[in-house]
C-alpha positions as CSV (number, residue, x, y, z in Angstrom):
1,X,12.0,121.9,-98.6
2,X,11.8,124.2,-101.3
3,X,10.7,123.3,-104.9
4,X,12.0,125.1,-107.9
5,X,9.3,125.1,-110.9
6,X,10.3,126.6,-114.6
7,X,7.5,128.6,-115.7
8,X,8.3,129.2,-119.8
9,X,6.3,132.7,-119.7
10,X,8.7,134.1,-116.4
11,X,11.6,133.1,-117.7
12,X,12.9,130.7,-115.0
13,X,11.7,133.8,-112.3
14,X,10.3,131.4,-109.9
15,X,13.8,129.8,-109.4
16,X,14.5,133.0,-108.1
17,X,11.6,133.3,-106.1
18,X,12.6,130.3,-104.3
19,X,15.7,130.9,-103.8
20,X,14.9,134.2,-102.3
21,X,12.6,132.3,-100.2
22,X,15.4,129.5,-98.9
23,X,17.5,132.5,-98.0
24,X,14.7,134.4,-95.9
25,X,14.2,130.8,-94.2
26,X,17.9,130.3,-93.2
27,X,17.7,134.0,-91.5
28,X,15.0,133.0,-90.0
29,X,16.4,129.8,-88.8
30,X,19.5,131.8,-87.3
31,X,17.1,134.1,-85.9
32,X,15.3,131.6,-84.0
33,X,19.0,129.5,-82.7
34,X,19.7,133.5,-81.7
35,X,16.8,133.7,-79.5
36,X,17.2,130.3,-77.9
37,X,20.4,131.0,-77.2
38,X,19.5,134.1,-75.6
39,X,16.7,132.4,-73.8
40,X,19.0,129.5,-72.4
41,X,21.3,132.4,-71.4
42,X,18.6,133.9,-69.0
43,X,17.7,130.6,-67.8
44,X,20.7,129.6,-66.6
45,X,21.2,133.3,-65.0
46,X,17.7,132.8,-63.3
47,X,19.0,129.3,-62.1
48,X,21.7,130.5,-60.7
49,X,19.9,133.5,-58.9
50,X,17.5,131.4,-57.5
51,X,20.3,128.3,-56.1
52,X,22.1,131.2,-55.0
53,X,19.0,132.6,-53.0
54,X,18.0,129.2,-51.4
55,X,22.3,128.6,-50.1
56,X,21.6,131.8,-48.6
57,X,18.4,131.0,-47.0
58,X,19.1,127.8,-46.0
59,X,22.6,128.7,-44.8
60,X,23.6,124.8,-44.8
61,X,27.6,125.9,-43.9
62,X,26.3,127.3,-40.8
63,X,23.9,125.2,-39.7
64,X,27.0,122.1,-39.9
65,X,29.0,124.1,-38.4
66,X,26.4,125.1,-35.5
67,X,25.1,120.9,-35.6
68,X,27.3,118.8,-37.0
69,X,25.4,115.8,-36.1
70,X,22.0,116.5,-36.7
71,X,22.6,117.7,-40.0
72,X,24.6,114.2,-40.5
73,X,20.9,112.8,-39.1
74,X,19.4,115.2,-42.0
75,X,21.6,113.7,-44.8
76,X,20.9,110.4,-43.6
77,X,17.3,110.8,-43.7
78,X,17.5,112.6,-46.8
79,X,19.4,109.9,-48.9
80,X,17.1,106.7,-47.3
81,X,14.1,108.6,-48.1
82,X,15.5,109.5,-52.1
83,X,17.0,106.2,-51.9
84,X,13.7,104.6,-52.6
85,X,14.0,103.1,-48.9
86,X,10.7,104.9,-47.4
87,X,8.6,101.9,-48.8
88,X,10.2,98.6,-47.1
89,X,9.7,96.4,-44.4
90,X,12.6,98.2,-42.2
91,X,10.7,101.4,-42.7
92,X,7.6,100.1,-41.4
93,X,9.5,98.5,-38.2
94,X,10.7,102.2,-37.4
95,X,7.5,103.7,-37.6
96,X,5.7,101.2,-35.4
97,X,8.9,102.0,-33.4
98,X,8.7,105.5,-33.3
99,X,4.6,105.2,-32.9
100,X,5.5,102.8,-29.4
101,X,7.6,105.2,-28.5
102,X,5.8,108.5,-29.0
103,X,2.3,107.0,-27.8
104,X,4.2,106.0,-24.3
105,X,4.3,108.8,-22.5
106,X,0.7,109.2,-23.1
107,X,-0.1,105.8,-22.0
108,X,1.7,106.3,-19.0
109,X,0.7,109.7,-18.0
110,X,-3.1,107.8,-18.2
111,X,-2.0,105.0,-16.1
112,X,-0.6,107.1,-13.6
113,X,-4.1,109.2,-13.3
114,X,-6.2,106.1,-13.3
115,X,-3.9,104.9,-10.3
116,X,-4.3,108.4,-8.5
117,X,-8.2,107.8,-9.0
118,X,-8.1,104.4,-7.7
119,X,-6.0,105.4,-4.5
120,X,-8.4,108.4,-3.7
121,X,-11.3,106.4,-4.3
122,X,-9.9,103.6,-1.9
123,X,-9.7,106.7,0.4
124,X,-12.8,108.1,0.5
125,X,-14.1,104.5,0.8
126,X,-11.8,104.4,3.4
127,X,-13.4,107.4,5.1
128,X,-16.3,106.4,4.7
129,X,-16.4,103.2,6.2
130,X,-14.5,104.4,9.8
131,X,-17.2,107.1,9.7
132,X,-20.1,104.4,9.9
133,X,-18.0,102.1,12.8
134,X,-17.8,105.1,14.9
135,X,-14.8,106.5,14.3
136,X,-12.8,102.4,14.9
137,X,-12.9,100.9,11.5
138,X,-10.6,99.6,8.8
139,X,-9.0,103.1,8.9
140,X,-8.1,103.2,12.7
141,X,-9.1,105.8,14.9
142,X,-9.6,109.1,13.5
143,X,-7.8,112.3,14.1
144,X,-7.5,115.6,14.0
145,X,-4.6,117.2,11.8
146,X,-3.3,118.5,14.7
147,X,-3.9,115.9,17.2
148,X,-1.0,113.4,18.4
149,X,-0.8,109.6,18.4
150,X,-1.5,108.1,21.9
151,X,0.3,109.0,24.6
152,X,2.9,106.2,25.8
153,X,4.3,103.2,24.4
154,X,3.3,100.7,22.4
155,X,3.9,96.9,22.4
């Protein structure tokens, strides 16, 4: 806000001083809606350099077109997860889900080497024990790789 003061020994020259004043502020006001024009100008032209950069990087048309229904998995996931639904109880369900899942191949993968321990401990015991009866134990009668069965029939 400019103020306009009388002095009687200028003869009213501040009025003009002011006023000269006002008018360098309004050119300075259009200066400054100039620049942020010019500003906003070459921040949408950076915007649009940089949306136009990641369409090419991502290249979303071609990846629908090359997996229609993963990217339909994508979009799904996408809007749940922006959709505030990553924080609820059907969420947490999935997980533990996907967690099950996940961990079961591991779990079984260790159950089938414990039971390929077991049976070649059982084995060895096996061995072990027709060795000490002389050769007629729990195992049967020992043989050679390369050995038959007994000759003739059984009943």
């Amino acid at each position: 806000m400019t103020t306009f003061q009388s002095n009687p020994g200028s003869g009213g020259q501040s009025a003009n001083v002011g006023q000269t004043q006002g008018n360098q502020g309004q050119e300075g006001f259009g200066q400054r809606v100039d620049r942020i024009g010019s500003d906003a100008q070459q921040l949408w032209e950076d915007t649009r350099g940089a949306v136009t950069d990641l369409q090419e990087t991502l290249d979303l048309k071609g990846r629908v077109e090359r997996n229609p229904y993963l990217m339909l998995a994508a979009a799904f996931g996408v809007g749940y997860v922006l959709g505030g639904g990553l924080f609820t109880r059907t969420t947490g369900r999935i997980i533990r889900l996907g967690v099950r899942l996940a961990a079961l191949p591991m779990v079984k993968d260790e159950l089938i080497g414990m039971a390929e321990a077991a049976l070649h401990g059982v084995e060895v015991g096996a061995g072990r024990v027709s060795n000490m009866a002389g050769g007629g134990g729990a195992g049967g009668p020992e043989r050679s790789p390369g050995s038959q069965g007994p000759q003739g029939s059984q009943v």
